[in-house]
KOLVEXPA-891070 format. One record per atom (N, C-alpha, C, O): atom name; residue in one letter; z, y, x; residue number from 1. Coordinates in steps of 0.02 Angstrom, whole numbers, plus 32768, in hexadecimal, padded with zeros to 4 digits. Last residue first. Example, Ala and Ser with C-alpha at 12.3 -4.5 7.8 and 13.67 -1.06 7.14 Angstrom:
2
(N,s,(8162,7F90,8282),2)
(CA,s,(8165,7FCB,82AC),2)
(C,s,(818A,8002,8285),2)
(O,s,(8192,8039,829E),2)
(N,a,(8186,7EE4,8294),1)
(CA,a,(8186,7F1F,8267),1)
(C,a,(8186,7F5B,8294),1)
(O,a,(81A7,7F5A,82C8),1)
END
This chain:
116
(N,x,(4F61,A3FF,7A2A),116)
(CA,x,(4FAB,A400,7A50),116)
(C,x,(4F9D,A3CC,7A7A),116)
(O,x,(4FC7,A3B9,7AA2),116)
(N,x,(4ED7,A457,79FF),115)
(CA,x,(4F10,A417,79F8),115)
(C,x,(4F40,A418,7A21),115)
(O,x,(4F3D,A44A,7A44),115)
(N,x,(4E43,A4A3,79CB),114)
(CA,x,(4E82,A49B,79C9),114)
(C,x,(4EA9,A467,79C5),114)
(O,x,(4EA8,A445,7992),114)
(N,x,(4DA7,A4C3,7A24),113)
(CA,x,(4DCE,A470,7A05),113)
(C,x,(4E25,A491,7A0B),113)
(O,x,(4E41,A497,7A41),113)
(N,x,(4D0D,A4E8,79FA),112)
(CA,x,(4D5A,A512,7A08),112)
(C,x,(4D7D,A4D4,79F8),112)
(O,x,(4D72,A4B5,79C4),112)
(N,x,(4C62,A504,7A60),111)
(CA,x,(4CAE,A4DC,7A40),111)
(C,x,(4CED,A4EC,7A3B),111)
(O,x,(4D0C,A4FD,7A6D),111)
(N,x,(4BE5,A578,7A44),110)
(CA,x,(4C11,A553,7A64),110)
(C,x,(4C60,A545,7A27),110)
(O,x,(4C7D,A55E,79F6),110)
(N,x,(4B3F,A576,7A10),109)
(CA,x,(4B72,A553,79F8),109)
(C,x,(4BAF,A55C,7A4B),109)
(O,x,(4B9C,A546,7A81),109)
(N,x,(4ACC,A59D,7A30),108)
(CA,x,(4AC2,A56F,7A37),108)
(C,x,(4B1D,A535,7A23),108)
(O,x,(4B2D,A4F9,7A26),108)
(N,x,(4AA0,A618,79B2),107)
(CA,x,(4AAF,A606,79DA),107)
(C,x,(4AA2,A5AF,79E3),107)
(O,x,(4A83,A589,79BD),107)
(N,x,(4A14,A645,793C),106)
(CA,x,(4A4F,A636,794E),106)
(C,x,(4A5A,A616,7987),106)
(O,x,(4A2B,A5F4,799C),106)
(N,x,(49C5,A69D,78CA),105)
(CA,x,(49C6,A693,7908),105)
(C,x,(4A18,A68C,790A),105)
(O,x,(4A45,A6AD,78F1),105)
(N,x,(494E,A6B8,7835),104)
(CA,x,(499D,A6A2,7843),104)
(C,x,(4996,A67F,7898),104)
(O,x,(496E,A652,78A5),104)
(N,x,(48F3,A736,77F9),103)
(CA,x,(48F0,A6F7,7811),103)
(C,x,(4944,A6EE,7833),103)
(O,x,(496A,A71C,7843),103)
(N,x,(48DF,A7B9,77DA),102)
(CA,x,(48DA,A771,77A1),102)
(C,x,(48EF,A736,77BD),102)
(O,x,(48FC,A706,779A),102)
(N,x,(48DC,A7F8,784E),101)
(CA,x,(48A7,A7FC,7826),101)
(C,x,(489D,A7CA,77FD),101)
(O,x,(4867,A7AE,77F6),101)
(N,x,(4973,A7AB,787D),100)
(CA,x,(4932,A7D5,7888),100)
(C,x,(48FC,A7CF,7859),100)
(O,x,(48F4,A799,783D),100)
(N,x,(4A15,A774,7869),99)
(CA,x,(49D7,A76E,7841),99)
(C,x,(4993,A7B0,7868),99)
(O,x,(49A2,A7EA,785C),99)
(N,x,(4A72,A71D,78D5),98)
(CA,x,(4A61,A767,78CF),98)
(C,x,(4A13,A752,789C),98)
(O,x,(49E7,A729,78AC),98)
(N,x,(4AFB,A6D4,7905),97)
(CA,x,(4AC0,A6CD,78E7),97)
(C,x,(4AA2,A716,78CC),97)
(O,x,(4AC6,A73E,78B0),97)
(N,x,(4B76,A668,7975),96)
(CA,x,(4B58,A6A6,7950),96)
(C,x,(4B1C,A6A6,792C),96)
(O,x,(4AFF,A670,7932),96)
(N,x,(4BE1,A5E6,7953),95)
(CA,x,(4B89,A5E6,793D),95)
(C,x,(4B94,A63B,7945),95)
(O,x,(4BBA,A654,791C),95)
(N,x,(4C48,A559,7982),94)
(CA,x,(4C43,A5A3,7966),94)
(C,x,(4C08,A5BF,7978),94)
(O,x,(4BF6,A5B2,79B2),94)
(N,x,(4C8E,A4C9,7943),93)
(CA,x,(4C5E,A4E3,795E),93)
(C,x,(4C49,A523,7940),93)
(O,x,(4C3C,A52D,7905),93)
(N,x,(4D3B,A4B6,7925),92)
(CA,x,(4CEC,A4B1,7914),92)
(C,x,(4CD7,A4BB,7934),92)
(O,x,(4CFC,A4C2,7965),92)
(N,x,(4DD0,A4D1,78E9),91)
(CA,x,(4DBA,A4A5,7935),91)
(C,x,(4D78,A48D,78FC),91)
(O,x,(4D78,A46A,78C9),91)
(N,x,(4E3D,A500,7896),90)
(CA,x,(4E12,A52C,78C0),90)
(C,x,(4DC6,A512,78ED),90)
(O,x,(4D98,A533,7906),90)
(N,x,(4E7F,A4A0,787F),89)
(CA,x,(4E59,A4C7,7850),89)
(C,x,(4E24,A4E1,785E),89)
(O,x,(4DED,A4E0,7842),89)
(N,x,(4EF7,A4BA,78D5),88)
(CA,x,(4EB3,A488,78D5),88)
(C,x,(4E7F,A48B,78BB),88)
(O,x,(4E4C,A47B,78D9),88)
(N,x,(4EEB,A578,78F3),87)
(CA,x,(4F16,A53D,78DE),87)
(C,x,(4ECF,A4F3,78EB),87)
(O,x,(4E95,A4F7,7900),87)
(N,x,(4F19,A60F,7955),86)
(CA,x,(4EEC,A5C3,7942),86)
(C,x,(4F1E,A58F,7939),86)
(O,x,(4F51,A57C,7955),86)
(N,x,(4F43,A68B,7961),85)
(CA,x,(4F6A,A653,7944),85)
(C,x,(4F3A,A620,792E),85)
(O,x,(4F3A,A60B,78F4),85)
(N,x,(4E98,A6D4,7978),84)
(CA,x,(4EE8,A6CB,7992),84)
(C,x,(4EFD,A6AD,7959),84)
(O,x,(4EDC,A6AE,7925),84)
(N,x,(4E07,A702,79A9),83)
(CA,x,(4E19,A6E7,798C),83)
(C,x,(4E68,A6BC,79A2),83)
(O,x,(4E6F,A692,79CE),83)
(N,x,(4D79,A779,79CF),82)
(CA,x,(4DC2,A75D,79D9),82)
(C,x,(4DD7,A74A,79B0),82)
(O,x,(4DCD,A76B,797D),82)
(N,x,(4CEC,A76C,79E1),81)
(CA,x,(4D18,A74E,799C),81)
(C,x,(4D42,A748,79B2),81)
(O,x,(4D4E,A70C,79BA),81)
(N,x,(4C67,A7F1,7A0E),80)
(CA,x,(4C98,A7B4,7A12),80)
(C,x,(4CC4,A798,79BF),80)
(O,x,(4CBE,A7A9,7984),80)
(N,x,(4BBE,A7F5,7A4D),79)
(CA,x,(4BF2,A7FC,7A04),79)
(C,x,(4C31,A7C6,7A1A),79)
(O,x,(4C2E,A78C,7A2E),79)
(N,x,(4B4F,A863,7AA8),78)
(CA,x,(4B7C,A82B,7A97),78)
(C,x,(4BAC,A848,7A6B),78)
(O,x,(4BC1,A881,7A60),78)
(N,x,(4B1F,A8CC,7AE8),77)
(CA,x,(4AF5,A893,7AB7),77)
(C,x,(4B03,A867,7ABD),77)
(O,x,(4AE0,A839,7AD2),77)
(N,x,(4B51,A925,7B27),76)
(CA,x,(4B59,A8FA,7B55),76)
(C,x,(4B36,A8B5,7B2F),76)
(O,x,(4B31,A87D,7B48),76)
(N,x,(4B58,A9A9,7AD4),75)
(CA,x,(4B39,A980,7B0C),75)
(C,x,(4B31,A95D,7B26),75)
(O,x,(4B01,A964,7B4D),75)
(N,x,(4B96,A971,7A57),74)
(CA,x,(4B4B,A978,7A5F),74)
(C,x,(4B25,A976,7AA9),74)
(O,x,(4AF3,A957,7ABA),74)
(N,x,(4C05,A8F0,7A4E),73)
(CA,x,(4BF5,A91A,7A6C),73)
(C,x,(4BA7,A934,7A74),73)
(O,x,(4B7D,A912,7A92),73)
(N,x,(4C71,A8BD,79D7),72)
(CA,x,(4C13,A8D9,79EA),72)
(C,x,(4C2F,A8F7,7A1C),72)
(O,x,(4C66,A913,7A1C),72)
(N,x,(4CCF,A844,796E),71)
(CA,x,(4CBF,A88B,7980),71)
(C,x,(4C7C,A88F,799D),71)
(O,x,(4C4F,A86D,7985),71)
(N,x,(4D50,A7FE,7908),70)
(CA,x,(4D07,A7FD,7928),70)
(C,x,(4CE9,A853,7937),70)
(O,x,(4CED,A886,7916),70)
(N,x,(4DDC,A7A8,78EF),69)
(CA,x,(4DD0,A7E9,790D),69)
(C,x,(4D87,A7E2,7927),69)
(O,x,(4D7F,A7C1,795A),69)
(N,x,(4E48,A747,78AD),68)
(CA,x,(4E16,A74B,78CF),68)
(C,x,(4DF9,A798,78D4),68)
(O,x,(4E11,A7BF,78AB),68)
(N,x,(4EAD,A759,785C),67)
(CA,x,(4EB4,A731,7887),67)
(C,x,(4E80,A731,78D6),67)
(O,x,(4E8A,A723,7911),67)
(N,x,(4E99,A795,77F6),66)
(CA,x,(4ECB,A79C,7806),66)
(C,x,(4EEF,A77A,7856),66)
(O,x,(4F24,A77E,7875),66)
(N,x,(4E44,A727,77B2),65)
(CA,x,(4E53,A764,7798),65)
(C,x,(4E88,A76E,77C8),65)
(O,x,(4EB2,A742,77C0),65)
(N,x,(4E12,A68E,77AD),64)
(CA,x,(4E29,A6B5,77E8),64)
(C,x,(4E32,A6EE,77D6),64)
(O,x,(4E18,A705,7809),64)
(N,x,(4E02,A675,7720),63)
(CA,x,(4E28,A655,7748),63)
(C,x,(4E32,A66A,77A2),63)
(O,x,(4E5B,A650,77C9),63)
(N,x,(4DB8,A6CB,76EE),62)
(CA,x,(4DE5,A6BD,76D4),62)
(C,x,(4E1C,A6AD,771A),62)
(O,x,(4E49,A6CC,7737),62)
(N,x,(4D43,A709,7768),61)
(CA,x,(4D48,A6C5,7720),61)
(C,x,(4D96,A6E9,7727),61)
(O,x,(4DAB,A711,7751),61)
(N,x,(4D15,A7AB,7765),60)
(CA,x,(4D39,A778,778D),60)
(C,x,(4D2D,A744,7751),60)
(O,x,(4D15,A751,771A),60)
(N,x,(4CC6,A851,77AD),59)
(CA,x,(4CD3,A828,7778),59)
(C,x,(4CF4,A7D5,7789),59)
(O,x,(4CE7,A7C3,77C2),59)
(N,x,(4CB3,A8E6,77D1),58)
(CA,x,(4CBC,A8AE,77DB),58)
(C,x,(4CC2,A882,77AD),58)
(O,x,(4CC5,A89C,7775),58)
(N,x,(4C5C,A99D,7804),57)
(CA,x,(4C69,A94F,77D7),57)
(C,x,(4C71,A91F,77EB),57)
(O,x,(4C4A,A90D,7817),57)
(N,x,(4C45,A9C5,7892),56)
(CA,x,(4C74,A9E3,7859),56)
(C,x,(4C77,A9C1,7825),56)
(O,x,(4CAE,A9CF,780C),56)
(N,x,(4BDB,A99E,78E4),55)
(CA,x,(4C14,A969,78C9),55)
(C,x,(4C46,A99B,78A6),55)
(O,x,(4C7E,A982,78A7),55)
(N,x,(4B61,A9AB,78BB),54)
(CA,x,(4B81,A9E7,78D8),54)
(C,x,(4BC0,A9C1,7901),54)
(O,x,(4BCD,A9CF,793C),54)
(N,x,(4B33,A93F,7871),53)
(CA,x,(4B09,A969,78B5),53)
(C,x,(4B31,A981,78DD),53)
(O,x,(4B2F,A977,791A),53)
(N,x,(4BBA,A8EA,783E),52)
(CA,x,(4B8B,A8FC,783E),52)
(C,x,(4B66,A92A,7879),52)
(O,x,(4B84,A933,78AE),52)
(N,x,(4BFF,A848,784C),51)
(CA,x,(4C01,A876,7866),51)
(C,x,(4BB6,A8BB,7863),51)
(O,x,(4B86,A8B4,7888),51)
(N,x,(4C5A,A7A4,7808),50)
(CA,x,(4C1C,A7D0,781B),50)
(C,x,(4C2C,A80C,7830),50)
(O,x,(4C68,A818,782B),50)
(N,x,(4C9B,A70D,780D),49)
(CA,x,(4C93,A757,7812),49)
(C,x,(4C51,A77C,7821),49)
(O,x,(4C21,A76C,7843),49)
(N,x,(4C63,A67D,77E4),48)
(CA,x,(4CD2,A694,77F8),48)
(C,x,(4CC5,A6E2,77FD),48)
(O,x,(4CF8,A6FD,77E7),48)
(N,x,(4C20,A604,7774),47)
(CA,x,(4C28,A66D,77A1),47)
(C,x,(4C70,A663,77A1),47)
(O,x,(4C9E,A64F,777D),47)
(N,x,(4C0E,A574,77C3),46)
(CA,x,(4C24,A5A8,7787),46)
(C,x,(4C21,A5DA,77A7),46)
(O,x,(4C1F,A5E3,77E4),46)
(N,x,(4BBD,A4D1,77A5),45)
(CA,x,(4BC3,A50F,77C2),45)
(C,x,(4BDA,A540,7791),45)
(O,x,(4BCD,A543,7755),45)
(N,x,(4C05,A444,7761),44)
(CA,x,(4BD4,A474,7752),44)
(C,x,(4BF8,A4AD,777E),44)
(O,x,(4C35,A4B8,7780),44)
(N,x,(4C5A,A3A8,77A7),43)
(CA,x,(4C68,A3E3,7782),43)
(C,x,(4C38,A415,7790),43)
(O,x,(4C34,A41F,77CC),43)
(N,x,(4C59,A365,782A),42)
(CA,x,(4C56,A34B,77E0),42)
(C,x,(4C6B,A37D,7795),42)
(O,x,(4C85,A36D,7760),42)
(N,x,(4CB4,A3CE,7869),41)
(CA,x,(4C90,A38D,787F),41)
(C,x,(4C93,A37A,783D),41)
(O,x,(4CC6,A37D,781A),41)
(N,x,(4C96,A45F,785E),40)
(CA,x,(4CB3,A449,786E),40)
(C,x,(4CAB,A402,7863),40)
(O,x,(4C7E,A406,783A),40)
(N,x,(4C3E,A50E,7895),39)
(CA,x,(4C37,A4C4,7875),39)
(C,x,(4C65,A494,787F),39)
(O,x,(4C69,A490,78BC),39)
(N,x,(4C3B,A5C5,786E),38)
(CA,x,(4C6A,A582,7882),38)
(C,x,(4C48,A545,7874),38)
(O,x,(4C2F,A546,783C),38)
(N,x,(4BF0,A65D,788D),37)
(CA,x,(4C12,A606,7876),37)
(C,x,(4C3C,A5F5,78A0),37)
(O,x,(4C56,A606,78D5),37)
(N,x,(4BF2,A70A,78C2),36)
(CA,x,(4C02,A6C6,78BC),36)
(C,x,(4C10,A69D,7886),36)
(O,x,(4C32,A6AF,7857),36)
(N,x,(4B50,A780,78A3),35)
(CA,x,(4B94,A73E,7898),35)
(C,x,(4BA7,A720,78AB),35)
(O,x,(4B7D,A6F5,78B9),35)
(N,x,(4B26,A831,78A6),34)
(CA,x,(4B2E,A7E7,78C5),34)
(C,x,(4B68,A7C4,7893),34)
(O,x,(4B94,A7DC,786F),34)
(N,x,(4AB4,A89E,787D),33)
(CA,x,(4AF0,A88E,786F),33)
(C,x,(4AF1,A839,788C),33)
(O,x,(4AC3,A811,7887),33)
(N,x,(4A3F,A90B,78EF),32)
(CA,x,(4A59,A8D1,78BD),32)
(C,x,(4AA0,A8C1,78AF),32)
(O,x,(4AC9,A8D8,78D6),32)
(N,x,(4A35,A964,794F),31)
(CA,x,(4A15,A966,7904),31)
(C,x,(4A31,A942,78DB),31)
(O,x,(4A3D,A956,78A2),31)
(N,x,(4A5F,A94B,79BD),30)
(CA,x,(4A90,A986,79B2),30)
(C,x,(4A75,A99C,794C),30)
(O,x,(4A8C,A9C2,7921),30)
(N,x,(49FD,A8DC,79FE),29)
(CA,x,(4A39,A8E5,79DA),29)
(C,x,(4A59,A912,79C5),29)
(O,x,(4A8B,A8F6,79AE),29)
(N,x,(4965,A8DF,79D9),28)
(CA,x,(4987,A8FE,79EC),28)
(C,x,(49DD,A90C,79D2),28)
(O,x,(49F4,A933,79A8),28)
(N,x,(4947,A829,7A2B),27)
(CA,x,(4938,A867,79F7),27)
(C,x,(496E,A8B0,7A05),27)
(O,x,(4997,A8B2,7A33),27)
(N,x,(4950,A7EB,7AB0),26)
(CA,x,(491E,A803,7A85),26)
(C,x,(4914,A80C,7A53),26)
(O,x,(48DD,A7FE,7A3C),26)
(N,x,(4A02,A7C3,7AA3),25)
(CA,x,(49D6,A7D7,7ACD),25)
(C,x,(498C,A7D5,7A9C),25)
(O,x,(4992,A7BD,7A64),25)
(N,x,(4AB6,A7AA,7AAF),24)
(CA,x,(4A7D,A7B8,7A92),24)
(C,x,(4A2D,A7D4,7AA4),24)
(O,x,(4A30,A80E,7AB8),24)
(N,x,(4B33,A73A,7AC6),23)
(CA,x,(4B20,A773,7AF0),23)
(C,x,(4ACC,A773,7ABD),23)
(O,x,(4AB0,A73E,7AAD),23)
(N,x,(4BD3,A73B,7A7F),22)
(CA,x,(4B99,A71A,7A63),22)
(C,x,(4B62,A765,7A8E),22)
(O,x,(4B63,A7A1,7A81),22)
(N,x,(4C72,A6FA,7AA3),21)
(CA,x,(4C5E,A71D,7AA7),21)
(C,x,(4BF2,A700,7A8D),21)
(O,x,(4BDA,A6C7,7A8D),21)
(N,x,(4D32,A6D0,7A72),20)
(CA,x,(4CDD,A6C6,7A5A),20)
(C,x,(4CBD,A6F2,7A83),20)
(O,x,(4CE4,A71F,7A93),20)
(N,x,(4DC9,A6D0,7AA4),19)
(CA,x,(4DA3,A6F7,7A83),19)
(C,x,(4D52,A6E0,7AAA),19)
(O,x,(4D41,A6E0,7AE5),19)
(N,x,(4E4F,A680,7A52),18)
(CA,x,(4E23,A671,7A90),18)
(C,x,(4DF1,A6AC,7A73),18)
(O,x,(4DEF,A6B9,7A37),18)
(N,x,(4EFC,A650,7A5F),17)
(CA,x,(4ECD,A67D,7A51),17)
(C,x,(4E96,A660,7A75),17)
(O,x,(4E9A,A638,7AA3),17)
(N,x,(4F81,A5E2,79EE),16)
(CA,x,(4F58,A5E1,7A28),16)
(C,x,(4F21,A634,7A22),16)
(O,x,(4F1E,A651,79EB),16)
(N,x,(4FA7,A585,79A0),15)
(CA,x,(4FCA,A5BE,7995),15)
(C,x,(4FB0,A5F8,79E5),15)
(O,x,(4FCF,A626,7A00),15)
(N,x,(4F89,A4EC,79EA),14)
(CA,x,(4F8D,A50B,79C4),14)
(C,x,(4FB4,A553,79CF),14)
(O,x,(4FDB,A55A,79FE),14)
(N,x,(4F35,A4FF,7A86),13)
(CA,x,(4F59,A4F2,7A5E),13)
(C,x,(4F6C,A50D,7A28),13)
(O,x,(4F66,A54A,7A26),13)
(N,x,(4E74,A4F0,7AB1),12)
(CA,x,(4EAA,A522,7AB8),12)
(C,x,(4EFE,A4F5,7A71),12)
(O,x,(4EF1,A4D7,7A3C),12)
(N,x,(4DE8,A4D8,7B03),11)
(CA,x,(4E1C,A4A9,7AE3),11)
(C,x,(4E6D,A4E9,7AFB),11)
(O,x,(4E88,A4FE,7B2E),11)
(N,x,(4D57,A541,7AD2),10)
(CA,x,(4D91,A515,7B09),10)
(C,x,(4DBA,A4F4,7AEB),10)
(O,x,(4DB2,A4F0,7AAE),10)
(N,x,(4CEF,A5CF,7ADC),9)
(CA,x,(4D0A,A59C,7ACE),9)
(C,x,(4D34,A578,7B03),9)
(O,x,(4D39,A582,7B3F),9)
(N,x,(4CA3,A627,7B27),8)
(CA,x,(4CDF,A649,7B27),8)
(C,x,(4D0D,A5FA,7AF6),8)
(O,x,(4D4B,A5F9,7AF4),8)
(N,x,(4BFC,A63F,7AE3),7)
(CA,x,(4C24,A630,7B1B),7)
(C,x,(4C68,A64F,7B09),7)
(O,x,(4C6D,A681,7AE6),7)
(N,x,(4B5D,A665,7AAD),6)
(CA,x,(4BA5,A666,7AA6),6)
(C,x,(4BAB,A634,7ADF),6)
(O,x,(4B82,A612,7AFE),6)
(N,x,(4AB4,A6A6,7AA9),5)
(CA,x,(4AE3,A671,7ACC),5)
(C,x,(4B23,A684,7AC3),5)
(O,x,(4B2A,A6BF,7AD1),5)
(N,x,(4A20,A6D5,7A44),4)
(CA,x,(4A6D,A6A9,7A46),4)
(C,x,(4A97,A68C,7A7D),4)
(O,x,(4A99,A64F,7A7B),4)
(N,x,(4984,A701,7A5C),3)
(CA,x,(49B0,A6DE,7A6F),3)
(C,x,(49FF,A6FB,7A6C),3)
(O,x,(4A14,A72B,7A8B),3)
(N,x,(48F3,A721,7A1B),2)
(CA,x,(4930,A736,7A12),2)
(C,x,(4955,A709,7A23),2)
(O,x,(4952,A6DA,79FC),2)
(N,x,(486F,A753,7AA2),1)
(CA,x,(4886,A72E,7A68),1)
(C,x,(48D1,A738,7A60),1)
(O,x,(48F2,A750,7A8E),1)
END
């Protein structure tokens, strides 16, 4: 079955780095394009980036452009989200999610809490 686990969350200060990681398992990753979210407390889940099969495509919100950095490794069937100059802004719950055969698979979530 298709399983999600991220890791690499924490309590980091502002202007801060931390880099995501999302480990992937029963399908074949080197096929699909992956994502990260964000959820942030009382506020709707959002796409912060994507990454396609190959990962020679990327894509970002707005608001981390420049900031954030998502990548692949095919072998190792995992995706990361480095992510530098964190602001509060920043501080959600971070989701990979991979669509398979129509269907939407996602992690179990780890926590990014920016604060001083």
């Amino acid at each position: 079955q298709v399983q999600l686990v991220e890791s690499g969350g924490g309590l980091v200060q502002p202007g801060g780095s931390l880099r995501l990681s999302c480990a992937a398992s029963g399908f074949t990753f080197s096929s699909y394009g992956l994502s990260w979210y964000r959820q942030a407390p009382g506020k709707e889940r959002e796409l912060v980036a994507r990454i396609s099969s190959a990962g020679g495509g990327t894509n970002y919100a707005a608001s981390v452009k420049g900031r954030f950095t998502i990548s692949r490794d095919n072998a190792k069937n995992t995706v990361y989200l480095q992510m530098s100059r964190l602001n509060t802004e920043d501080t959600a719950v971070y989701y990979c999610k991979v669509r398979v055969m129509a269907n939407d698979y996602w992690g179990q979530g780890t926590q990014v809490t920016v604060s001083s």
